[in-house]
C-alpha positions in Angstrom: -12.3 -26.8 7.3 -12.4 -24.7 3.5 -10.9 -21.8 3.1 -12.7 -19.0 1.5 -11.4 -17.9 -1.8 -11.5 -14.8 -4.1 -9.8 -13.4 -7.0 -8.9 -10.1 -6.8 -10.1 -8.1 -9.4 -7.2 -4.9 -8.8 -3.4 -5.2 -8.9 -1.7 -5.2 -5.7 -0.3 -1.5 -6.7 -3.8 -0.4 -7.1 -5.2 -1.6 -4.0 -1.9 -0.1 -1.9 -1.8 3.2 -3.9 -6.0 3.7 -3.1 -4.9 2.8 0.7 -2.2 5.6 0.9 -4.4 8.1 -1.0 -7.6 7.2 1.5 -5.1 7.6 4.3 -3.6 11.1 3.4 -7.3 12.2 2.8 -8.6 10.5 6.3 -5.2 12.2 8.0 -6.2 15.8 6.6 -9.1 15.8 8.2 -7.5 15.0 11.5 -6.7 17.8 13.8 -2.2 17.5 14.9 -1.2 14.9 17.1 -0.5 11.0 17.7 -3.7 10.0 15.4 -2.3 12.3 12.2 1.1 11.0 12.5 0.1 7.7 12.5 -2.3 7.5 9.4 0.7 9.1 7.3 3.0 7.3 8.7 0.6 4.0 7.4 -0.1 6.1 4.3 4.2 6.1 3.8 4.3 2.4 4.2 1.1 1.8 1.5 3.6 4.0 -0.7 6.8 2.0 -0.3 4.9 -1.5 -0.4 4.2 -0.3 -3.9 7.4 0.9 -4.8 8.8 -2.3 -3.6 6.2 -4.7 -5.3 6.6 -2.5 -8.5 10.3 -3.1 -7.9 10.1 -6.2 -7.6 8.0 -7.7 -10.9 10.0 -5.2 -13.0 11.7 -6.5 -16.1 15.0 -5.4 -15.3 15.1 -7.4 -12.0 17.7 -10.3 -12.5 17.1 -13.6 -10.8 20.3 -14.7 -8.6 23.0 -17.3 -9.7 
């Protein structure tokens, strides 16, 4: 059995910063309660995956030895 691949054609910040920002929207629209709390609370995750990717392939980030 293949596998199906595809390139992506936006960074990994992109996608998880359009995720967090489609969240927030989808969450204002929501009326208080269990369903609003958990779309930002996904939305807060999208935005700390990117921190942490952005983080990660910085320049400054040393390699252990």
């Amino acid at each position: 059995m293949e596998r199906r691949r595809f390139k992506q054609t936006t960074t990994l910040d992109q996608r998880l910063e359009k995720q967090a920002k489609r969240l927030r929207e989808e969450a204002r629209g929501t009326p208080p309660g269990i369903e609003r709390e958990r779309l930002i609370r996904r939305a807060r995750q999208a935005e700390v995956a990117a921190h942490i990717n952005e983080w990660l392939s910085s320049a400054e980030l040393q390699p252990p030895k």
